[in-house]
Residue frames as qw, qx, qy, qz and C-alpha x, y, z in Angstrom:
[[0.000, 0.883, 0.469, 0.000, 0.00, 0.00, 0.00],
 [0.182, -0.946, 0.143, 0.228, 2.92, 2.63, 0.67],
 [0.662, -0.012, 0.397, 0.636, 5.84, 1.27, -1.91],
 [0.335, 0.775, 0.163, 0.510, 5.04, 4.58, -4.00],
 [0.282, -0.920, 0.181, 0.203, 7.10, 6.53, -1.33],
 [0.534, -0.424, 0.625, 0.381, 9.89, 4.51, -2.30],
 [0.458, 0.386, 0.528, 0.602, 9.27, 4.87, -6.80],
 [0.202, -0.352, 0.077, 0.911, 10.01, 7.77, -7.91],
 [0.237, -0.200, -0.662, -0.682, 8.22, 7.33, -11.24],
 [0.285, -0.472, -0.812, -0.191, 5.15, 6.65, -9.41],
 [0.241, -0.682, -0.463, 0.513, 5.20, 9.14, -7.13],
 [0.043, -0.093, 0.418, 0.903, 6.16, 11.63, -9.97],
 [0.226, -0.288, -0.714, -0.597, 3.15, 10.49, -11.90],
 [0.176, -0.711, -0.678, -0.063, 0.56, 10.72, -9.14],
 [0.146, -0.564, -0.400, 0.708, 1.73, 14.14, -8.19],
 [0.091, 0.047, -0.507, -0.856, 1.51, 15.39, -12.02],
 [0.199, -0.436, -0.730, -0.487, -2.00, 13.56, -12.44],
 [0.229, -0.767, -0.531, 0.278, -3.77, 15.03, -9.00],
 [0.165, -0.422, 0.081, 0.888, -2.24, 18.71, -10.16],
 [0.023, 0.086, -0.360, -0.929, -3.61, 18.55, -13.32],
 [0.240, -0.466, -0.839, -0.145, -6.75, 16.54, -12.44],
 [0.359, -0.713, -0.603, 0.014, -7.67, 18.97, -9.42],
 [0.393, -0.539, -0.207, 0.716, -5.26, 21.62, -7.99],
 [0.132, 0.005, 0.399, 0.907, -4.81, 23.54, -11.56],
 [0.137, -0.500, -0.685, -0.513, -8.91, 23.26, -12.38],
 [0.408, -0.574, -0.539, 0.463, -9.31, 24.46, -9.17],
 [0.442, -0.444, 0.005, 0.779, -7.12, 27.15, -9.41],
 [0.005, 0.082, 0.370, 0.926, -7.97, 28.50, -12.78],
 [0.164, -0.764, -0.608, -0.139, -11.37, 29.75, -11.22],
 [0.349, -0.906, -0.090, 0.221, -9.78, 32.21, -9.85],
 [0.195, -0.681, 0.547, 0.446, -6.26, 32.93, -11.71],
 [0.833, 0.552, -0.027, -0.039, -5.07, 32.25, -15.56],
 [0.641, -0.428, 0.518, 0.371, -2.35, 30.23, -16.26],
 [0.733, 0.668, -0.123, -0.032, -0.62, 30.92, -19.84],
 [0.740, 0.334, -0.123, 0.570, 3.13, 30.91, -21.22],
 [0.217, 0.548, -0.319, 0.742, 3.85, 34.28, -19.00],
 [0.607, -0.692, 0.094, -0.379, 2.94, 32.87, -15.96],
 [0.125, 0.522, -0.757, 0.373, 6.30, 32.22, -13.41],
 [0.743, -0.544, -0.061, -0.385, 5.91, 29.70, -10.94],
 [0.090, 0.602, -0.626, 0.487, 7.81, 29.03, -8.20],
 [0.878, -0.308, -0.357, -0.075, 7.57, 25.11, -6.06],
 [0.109, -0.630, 0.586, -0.498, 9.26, 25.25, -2.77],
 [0.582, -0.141, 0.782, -0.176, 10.31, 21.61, -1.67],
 [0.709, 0.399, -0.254, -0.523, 9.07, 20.49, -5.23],
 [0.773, -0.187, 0.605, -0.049, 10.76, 16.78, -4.59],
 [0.524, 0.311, 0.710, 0.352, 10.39, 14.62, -8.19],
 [0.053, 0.341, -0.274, -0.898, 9.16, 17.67, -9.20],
 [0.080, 0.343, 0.838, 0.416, 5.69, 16.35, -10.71],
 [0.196, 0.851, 0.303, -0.381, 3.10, 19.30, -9.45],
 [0.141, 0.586, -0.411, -0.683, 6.07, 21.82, -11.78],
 [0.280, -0.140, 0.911, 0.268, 5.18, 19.05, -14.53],
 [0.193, 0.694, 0.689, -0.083, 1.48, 19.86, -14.60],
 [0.254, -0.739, 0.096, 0.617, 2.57, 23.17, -14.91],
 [0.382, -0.437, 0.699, 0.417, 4.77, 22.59, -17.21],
 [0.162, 0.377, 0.822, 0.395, 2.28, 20.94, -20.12],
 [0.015, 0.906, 0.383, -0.181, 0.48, 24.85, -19.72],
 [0.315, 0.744, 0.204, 0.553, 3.01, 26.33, -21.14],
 [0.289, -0.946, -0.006, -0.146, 3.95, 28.06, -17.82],
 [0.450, 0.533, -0.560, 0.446, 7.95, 28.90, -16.79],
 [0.832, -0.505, -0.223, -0.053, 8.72, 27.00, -13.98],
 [0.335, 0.485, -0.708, 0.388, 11.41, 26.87, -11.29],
 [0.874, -0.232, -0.408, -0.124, 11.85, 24.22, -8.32],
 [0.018, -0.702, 0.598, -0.387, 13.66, 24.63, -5.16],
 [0.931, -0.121, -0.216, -0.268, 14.78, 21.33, -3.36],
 [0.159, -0.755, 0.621, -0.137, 17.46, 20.84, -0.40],
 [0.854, -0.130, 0.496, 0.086, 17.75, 17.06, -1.29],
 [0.048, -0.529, 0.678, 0.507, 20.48, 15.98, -3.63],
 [0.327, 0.231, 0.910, 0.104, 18.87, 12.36, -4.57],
 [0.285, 0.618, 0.658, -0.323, 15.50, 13.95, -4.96],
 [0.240, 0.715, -0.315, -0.576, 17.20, 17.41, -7.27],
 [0.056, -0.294, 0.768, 0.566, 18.91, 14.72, -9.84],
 [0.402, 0.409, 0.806, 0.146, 15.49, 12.71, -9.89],
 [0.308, 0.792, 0.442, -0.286, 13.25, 15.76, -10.72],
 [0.326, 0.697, -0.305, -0.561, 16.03, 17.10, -13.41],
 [0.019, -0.060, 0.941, 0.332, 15.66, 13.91, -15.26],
 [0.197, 0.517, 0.817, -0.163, 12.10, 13.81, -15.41],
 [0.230, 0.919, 0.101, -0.305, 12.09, 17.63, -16.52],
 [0.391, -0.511, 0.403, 0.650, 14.66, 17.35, -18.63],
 [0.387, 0.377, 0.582, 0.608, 13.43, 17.78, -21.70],
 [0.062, -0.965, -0.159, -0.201, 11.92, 21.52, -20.43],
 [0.580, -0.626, 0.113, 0.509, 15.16, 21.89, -18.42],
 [0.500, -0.093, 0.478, 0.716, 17.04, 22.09, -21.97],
 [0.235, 0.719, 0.428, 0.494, 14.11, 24.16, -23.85],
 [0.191, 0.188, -0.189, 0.945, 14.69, 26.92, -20.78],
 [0.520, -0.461, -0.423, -0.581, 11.25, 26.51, -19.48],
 [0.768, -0.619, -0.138, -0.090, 12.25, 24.73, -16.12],
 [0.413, 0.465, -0.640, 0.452, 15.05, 24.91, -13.85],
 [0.849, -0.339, -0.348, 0.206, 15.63, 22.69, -10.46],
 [0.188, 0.527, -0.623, 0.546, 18.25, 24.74, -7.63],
 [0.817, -0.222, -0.497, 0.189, 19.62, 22.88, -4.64],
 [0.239, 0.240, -0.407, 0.848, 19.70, 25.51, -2.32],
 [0.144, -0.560, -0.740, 0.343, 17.86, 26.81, 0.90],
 [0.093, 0.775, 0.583, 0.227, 15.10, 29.25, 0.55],
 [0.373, -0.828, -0.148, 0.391, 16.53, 31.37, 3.10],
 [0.418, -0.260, 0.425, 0.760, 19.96, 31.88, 0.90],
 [0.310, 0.352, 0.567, 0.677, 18.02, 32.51, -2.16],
 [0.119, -0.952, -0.266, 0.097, 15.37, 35.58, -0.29],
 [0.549, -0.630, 0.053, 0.547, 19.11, 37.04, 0.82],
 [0.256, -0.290, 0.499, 0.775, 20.53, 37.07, -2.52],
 [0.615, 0.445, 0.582, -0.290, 17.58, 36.88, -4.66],
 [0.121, -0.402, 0.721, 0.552, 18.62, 35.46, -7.46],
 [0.197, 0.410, 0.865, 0.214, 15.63, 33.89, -9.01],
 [0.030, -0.306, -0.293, -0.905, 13.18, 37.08, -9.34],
 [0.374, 0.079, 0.732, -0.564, 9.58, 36.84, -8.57],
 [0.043, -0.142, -0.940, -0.307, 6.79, 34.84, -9.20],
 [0.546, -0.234, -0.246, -0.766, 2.87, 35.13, -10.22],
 [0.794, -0.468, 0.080, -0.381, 2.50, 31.87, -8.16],
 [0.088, 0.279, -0.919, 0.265, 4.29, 29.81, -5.33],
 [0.869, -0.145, -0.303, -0.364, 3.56, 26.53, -4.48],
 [0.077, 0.396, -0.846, 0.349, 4.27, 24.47, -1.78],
 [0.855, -0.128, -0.180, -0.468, 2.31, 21.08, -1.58],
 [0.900, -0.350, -0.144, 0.217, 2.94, 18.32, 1.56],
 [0.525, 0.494, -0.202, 0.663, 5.37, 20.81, 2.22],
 [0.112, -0.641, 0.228, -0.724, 4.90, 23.63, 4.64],
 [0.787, -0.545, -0.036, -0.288, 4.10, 21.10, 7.75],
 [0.851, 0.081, -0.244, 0.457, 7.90, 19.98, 7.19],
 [0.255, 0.591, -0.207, 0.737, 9.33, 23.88, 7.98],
 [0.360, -0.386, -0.463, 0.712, 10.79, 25.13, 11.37],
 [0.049, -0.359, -0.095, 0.927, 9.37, 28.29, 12.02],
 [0.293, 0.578, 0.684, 0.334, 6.42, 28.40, 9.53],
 [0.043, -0.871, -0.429, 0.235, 5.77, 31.76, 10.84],
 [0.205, -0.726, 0.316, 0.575, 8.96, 33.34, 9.85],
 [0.436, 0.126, 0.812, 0.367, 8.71, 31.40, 6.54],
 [0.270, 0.752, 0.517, 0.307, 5.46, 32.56, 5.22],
 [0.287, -0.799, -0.209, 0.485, 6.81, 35.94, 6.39],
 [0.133, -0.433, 0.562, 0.692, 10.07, 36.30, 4.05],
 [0.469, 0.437, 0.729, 0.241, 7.31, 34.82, 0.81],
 [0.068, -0.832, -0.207, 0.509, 6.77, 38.06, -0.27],
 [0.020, -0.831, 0.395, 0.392, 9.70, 39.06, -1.71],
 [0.293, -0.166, 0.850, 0.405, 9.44, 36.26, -4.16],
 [0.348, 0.600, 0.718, 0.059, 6.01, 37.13, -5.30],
 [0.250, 0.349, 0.662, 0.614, 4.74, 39.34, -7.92],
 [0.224, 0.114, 0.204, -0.946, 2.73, 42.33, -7.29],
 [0.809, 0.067, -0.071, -0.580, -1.22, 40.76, -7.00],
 [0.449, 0.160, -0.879, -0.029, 1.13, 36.70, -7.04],
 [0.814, -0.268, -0.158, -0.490, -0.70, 34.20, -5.56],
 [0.267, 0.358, -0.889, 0.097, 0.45, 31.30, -3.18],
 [0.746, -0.188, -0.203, -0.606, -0.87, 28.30, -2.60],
 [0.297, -0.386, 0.752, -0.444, -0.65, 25.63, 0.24],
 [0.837, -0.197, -0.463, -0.213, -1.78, 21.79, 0.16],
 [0.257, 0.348, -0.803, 0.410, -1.13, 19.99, 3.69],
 [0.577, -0.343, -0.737, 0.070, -2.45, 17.78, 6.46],
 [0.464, -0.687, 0.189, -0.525, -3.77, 19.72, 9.21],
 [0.143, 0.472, -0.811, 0.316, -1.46, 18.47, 11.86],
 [0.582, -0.052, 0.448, -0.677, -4.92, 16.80, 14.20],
 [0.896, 0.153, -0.118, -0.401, -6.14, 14.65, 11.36],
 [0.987, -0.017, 0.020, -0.162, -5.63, 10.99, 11.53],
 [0.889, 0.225, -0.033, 0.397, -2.54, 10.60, 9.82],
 [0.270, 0.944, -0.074, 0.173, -1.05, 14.25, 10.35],
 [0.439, -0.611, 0.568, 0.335, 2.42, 12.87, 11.99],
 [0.548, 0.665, -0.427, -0.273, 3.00, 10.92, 8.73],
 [0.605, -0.390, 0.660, -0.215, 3.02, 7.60, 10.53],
 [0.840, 0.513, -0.053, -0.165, 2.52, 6.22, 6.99],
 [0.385, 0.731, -0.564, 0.003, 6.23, 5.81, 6.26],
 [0.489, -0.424, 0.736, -0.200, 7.03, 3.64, 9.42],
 [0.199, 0.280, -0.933, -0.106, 8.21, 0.00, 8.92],
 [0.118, 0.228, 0.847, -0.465, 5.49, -1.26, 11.43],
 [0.206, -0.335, -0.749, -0.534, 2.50, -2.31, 9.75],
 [0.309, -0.726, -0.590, 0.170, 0.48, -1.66, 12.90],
 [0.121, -0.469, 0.048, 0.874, 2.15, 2.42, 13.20],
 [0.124, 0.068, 0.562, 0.815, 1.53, 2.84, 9.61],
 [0.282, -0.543, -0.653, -0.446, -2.36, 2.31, 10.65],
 [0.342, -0.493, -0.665, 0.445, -2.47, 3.54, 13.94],
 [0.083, -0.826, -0.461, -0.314, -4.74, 6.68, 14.07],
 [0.459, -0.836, 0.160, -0.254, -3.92, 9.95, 16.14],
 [0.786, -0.342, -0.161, 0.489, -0.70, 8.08, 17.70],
 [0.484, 0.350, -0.062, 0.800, 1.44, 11.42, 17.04],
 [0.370, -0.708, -0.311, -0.515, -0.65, 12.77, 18.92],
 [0.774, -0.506, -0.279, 0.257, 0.72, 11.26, 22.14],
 [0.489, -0.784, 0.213, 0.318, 3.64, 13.01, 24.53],
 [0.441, 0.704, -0.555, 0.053, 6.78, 13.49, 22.37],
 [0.212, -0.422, 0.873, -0.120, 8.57, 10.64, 25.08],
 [0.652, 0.244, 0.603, -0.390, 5.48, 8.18, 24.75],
 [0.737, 0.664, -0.052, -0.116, 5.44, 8.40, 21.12],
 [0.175, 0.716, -0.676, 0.002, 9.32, 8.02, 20.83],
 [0.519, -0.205, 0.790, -0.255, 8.89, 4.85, 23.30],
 [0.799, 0.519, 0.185, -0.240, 6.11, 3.27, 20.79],
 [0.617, 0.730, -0.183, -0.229, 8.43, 3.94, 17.78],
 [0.088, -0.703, 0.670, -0.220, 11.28, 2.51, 19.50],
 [0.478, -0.153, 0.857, -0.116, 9.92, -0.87, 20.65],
 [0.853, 0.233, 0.419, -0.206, 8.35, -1.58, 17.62],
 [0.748, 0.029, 0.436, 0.499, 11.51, -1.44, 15.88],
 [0.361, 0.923, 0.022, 0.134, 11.74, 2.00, 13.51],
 [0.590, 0.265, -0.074, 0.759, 15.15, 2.75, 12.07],
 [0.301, -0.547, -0.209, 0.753, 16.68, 5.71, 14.02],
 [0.018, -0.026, -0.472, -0.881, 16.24, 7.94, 10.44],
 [0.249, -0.589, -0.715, -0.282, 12.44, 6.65, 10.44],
 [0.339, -0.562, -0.397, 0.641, 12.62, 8.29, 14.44],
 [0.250, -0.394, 0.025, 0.884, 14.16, 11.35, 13.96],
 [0.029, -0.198, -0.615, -0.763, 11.45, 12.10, 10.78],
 [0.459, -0.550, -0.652, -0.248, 8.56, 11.33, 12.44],
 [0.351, -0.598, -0.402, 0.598, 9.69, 13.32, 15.66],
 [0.322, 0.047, 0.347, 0.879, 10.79, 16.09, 12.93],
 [0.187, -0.486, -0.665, -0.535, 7.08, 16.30, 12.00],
 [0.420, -0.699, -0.565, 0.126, 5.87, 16.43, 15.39],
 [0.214, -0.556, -0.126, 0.793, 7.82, 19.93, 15.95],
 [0.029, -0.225, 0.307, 0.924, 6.50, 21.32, 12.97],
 [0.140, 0.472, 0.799, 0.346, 3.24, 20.01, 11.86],
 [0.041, -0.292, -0.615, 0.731, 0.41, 22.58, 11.89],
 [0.185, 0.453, 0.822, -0.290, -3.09, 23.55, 12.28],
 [0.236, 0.645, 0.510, 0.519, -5.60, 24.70, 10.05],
 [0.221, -0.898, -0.363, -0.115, -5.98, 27.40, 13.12],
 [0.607, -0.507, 0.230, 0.567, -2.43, 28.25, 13.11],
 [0.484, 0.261, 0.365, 0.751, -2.33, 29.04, 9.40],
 [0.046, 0.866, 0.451, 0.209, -5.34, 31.58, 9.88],
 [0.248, -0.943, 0.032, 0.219, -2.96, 33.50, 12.48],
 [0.495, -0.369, 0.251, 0.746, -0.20, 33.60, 10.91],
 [0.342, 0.492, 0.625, 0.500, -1.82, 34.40, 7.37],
 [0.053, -0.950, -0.284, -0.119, -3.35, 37.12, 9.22],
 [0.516, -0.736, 0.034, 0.437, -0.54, 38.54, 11.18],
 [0.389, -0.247, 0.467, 0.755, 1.33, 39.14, 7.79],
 [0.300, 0.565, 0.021, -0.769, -1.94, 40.84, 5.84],
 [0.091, -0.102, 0.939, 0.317, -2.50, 38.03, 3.82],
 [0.575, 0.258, -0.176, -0.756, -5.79, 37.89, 1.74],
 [0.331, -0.088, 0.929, 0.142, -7.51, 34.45, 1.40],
 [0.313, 0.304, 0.013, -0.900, -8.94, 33.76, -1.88],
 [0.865, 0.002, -0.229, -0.448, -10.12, 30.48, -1.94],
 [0.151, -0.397, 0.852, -0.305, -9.64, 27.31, 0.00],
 [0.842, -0.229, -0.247, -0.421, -11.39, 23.53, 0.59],
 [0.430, -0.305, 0.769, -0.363, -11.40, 21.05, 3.21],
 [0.596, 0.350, -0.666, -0.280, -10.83, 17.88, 2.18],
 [0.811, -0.319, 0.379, -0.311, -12.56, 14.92, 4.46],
 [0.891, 0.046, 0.314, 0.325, -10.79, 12.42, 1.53],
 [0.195, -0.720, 0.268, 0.609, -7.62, 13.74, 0.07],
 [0.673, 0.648, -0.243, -0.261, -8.01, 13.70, -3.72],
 [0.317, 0.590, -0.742, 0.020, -4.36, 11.77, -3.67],
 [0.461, -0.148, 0.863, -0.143, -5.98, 8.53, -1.97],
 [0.780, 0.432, -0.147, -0.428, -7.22, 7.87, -5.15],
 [0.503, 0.555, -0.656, 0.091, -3.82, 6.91, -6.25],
 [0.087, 0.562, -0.739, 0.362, -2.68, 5.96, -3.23],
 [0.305, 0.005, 0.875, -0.375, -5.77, 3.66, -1.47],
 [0.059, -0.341, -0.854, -0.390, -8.26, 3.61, -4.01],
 [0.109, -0.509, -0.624, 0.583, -10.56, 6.41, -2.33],
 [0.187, 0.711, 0.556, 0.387, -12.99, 8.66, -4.12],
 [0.039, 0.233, -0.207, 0.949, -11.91, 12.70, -3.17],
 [0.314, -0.739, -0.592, -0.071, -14.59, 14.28, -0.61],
 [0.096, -0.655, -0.048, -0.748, -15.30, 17.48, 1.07],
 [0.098, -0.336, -0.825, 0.443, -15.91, 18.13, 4.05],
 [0.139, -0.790, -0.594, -0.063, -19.68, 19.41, 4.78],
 [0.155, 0.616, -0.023, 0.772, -19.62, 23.29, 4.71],
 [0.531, -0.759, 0.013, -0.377, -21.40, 23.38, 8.24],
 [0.914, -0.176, -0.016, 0.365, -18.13, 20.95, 9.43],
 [0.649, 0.327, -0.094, 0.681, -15.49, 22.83, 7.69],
 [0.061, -0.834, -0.093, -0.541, -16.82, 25.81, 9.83],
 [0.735, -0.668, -0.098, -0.059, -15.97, 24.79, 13.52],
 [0.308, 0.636, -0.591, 0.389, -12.28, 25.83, 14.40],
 [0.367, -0.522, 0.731, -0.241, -10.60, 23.43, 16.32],
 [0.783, 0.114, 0.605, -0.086, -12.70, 20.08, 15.70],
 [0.729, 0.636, -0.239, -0.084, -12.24, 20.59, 11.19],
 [0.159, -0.784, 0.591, 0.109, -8.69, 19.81, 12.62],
 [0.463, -0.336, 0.810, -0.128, -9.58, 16.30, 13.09],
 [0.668, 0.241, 0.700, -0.073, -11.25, 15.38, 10.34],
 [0.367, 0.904, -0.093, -0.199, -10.05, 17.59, 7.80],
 [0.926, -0.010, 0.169, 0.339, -7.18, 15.18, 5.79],
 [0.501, 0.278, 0.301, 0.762, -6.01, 18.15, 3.19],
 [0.056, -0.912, -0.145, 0.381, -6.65, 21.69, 3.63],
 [0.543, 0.387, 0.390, 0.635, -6.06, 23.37, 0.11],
 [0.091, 0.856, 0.413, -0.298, -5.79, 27.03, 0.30],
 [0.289, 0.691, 0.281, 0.600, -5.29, 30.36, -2.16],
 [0.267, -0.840, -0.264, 0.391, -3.79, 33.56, -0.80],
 [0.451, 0.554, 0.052, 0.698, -2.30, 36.94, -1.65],
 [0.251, -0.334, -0.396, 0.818, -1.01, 39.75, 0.36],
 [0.102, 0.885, 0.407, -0.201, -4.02, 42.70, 0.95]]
């Protein structure tokens, strides 16, 4: 059920087909995507969301502090890499705000991403200065509460991999668990990783606000479009009178897609 963490190609291909199947239609209700629209993936991995992109006709670039993960995604884009349409850099976000060397962009993306960053607050802070006057950016991620939001999926242990809400527990209590049922010290240290950074659907609102941020569309997602691929699940909403209740949407809210722009 979880060997597509571990194929690239496959994990390429289901992030290209849920971009262009849902995030892009989505998106062009509310923004046009042509040949002069920049965009700009932060963590982009295999690089398959810039890929959807990419078959629009739109100039892409990919930031991505893994080495393994940069060579897959310029071999998969390489045939835009060489037309000058995409480019892949292996550097941190922070270095490239400092020197900004890349310009700015009509839209950033940053899907199963932004629950990985220290400091989220100081993150979405420095985004700015990489967008476009009116640029859009857009956020897919697991509200840290729901079921899965530690990303117990990865673990060796068939019984972790299902266990609901465990990340939930004490940071020592949860370490114990992962520990006696055998996880690799790398598995550990990921899954603890998560737990200092995951966060809440009521954490993005304040920070979003505290930096004058404009939301201009968003959905709560009870099934995440990507368990199609991944479990054979049909996408769902959540119920509009659900998605409304801050705190509880936390828990039952898998994906939490949203659309912003500074006011």
């Amino acid at each position: 059920m979880f060997d597509f963490h571990k194929e690239k190609q496959r994990y390429f291909d289901i992030q290209k087909m849920v971009t262009s199947e849902e995030i892009i239609p989505w998106m062009q209700r509310k923004i046009a995507l042509s040949s002069q629209t920049r965009v700009l993936e932060i963590g982009c991995g295999e690089a398959g969301v810039l890929a959807a992109f990419l078959e629009l006709n739109c100039d892409c670039v990919g930031i991505e502090l893994s080495d393994s993960r940069v060579k897959s995604a310029e071999n998969f884009l390489a045939p835009f890499i060489e037309k000058g349409k995409a480019k892949i850099i292996n550097e941190n976000i922070y270095d490239i705000v400092e020197h900004n060397s890349i310009g700015t962009f009509d839209l950033i993306i940053l899907k199963d991403v932004i629950e990985h960053i220290p400091d989220q607050e100081r993150f979405i802070g420095v985004l700015p200065s990489l967008l476009k006057p009116n640029g859009i950016v857009f956020f897919a991620y697991p509200p840290w509460w729901m079921p899965f939001g530690g990303h117990q999926q990865i673990a060796k242990s068939k019984f972790l991999r299902m266990a609901v809400w465990i990340h939930l527990l004490p940071k020592y209590l949860y370490t114990f668990i992962l520990k006696a049922f055998g996880e690799s010290n790398a598995t550990i240290k990921e899954l603890e990783d998560v737990k200092s950074t995951g966060i809440t659907i009521d954490k993005m609102y304040q920070i979003l606000s505290k930096y004058h941020y404009r939301i201009i569309d968003e959905i709560y997602w009870f099934i995440n479009p990507i368990y199609k691929y991944k479990f054979g699940f049909q996408k769902r909403q959540v119920m509009h009178w659900l998605s409304s209740i801050p705190y509880l949407r936390n828990f039952y809210t898998t994906a939490h897609y949203i659309m912003f722009t500074r006011e």
